[in-house]
Legacy VTK file of the C-alpha trace (Angstrom):
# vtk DataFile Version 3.0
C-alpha trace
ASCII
DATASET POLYDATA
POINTS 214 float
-5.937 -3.501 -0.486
-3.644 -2.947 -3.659
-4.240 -5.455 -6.121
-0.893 -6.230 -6.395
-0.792 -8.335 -2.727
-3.232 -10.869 -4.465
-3.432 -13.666 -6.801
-6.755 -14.082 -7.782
-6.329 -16.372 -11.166
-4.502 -18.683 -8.209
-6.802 -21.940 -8.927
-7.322 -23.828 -5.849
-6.375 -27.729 -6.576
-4.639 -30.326 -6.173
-0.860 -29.306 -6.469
1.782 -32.191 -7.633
4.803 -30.180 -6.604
7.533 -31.144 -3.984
6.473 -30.446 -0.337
8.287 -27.627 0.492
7.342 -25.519 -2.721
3.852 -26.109 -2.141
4.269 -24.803 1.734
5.582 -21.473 -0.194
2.908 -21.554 -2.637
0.393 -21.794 0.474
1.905 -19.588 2.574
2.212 -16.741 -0.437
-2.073 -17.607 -0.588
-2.420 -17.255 3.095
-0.654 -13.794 3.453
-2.870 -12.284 0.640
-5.856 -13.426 2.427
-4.716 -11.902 5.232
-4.327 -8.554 2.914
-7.482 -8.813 1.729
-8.698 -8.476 5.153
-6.675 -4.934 6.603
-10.116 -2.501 6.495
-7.637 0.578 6.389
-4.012 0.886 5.766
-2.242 4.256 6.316
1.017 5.293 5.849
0.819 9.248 6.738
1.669 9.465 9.896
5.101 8.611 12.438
5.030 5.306 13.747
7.046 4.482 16.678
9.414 0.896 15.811
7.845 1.257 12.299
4.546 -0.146 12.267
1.349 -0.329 14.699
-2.394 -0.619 14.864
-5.321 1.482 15.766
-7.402 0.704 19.075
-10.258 -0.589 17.408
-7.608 -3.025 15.094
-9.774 -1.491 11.782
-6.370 0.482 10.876
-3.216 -0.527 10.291
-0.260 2.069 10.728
3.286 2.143 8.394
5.502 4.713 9.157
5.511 6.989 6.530
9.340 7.695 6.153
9.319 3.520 6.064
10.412 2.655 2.615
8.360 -0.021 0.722
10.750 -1.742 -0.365
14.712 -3.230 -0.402
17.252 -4.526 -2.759
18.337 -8.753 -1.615
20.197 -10.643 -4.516
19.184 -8.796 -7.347
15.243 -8.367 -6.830
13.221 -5.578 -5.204
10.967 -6.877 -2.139
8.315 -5.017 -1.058
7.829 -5.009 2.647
4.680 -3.709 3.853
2.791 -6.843 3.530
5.052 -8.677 6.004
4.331 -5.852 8.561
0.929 -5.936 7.898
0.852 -9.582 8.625
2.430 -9.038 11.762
0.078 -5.902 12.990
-3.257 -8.164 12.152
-2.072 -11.329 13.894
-1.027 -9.715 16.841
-3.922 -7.651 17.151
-6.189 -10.272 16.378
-4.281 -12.767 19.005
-4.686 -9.724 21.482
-8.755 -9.156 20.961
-10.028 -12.015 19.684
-8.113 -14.836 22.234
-6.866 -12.141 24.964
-3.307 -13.235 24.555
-0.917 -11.053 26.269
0.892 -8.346 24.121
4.073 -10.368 24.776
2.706 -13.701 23.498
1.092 -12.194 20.580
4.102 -10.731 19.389
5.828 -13.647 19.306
2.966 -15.530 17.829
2.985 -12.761 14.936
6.964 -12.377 14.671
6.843 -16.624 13.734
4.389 -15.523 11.213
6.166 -12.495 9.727
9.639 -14.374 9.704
7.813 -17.888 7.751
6.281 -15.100 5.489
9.937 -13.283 4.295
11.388 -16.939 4.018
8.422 -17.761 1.627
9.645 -15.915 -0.648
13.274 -16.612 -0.639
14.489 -14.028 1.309
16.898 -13.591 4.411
15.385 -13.023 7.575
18.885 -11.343 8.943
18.670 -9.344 5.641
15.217 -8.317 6.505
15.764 -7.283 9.953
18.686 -5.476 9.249
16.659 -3.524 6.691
13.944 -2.893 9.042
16.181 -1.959 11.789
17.954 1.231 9.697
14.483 2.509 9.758
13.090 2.272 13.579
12.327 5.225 15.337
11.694 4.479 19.002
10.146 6.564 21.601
11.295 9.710 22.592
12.625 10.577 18.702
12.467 13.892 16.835
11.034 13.049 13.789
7.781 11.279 15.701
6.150 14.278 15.472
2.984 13.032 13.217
1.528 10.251 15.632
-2.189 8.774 14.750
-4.363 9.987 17.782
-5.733 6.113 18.443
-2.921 3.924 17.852
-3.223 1.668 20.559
-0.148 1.963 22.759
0.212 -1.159 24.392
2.942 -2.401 22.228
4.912 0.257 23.525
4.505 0.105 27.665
7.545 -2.438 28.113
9.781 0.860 27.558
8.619 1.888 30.885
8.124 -1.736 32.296
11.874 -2.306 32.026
12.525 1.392 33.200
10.945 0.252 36.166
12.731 -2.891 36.780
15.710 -1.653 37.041
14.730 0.971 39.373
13.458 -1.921 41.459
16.987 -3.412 41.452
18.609 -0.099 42.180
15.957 -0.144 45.261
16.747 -3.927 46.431
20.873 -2.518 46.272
19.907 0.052 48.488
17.833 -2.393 50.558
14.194 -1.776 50.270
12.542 -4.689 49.998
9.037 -6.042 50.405
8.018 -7.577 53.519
9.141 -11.815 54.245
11.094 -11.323 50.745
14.592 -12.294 50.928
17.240 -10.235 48.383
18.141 -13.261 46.750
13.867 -14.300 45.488
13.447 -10.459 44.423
16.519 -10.163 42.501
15.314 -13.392 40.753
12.069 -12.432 40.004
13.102 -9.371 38.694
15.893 -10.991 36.825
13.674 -13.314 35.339
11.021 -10.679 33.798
13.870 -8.249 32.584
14.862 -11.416 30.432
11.471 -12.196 29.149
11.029 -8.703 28.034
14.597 -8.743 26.593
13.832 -12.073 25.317
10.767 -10.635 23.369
12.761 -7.891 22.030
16.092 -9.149 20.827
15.679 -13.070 20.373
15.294 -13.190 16.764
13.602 -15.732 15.600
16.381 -12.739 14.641
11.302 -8.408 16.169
11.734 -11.301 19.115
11.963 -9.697 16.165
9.755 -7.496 16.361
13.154 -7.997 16.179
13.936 -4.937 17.870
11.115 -3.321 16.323
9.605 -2.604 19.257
13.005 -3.121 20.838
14.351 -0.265 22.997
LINES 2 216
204 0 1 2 3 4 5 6 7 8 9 10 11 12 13 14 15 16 17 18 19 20 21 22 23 24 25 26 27 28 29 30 31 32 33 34 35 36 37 38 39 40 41 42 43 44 45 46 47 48 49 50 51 52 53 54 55 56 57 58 59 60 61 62 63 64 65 66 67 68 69 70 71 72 73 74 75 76 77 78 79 80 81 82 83 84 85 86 87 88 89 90 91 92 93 94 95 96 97 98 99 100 101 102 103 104 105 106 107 108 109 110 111 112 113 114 115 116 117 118 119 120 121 122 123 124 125 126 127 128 129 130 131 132 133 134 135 136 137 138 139 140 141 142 143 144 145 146 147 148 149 150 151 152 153 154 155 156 157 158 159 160 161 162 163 164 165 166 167 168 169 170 171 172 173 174 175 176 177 178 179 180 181 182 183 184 185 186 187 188 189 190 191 192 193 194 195 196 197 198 199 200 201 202 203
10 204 205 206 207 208 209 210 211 212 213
């Protein structure tokens, strides 16, 4: 990893500093571990919702139209290491524990957004920054995609497609058998808003925030 995402000279003692700076301090540490530990980062190929990892989790995908960085207040943040926090701990939530894709995200999003307030910057500033830059599936310009990027982070597209082909069905009165209209409606209802949920709820991307938001 680029020297530049670690702090090696950081001595690790005692700190006598208020609470919360300390929490920044340790969270800035924590990230560049993380860093440390990406085996291979590329940034040549089209990325669908920005950023992504390979099957086997050694490779971690940018897009490589992303830019690296923004303008907030003044200073110049660099980006990529919040995404690549987000790409390990999901992908290490998914293969390590077997969390579900869904629960991993969010699990990872919590970590991404603590990580951009660490260093004093706005997570709605963030996300709006990362959201001028999303291509989703299905545009032009992902014309360069990595042969094993895993696609699970991408299959609620088509889960929601088929949700509300399952409500068009129940409207036209297909229904499974001893299931009233009311229960399917609700059970549909009730996954369309977790995957919604997961998409759009923030903590501004369910952050992925809309990353991997349709």
């Amino acid at each position: 990893m680029p020297l530049h995402f670690c702090h090696p000279e950081a001595p690790h003692k005692k700190l006598r500093m208020p609470e919360w700076y300390v929490s920044t301090l340790m969270m800035d540490r924590a990230l560049d571990a993380v860093m440390r530990r990406v085996k291979n980062f590329d940034r040549k190929h089209d990325i669908p919702y920005l950023a992504g990892y390979s099957r086997d989790g050694k490779t971690i995908y940018i897009d490589r139209h992303m830019p690296p960085s923004f303008r907030f207040r003044g200073r110049t943040i660099e980006t990529d290491r919040f995404l690549l926090l987000h790409e390990e701990v999901e992908k290490t939530l998914i293969d390590q524990l077997g969390l579900h894709y869904l629960h991993a995200h969010q699990i990872a999003t919590r970590a991404e957004q603590a990580a951009v307030r660490a260093t004093g910057v706005s997570w709605r500033a963030y996300d709006r920054f990362m959201q001028k830059n999303v291509k989703r599936t299905g545009d032009e310009r992902l014309s360069n995609v990595p042969a094993d990027l895993d696609t699970k982070p991408y299959r609620d597209e088509h889960d929601l497609d088929l949700l509300r082909r399952m409500e068009a069905a129940v409207e036209r009165g297909y229904l499974p058998p001893a299931r009233g209209p009311v229960a399917v409606r609700g059970a549909i209802k009730k996954v369309k808003a977790d995957i919604v949920a997961r998409r759009d709820e923030g903590p501004g991307r369910g952050a992925k925030r809309g990353r991997k938001k349709i």
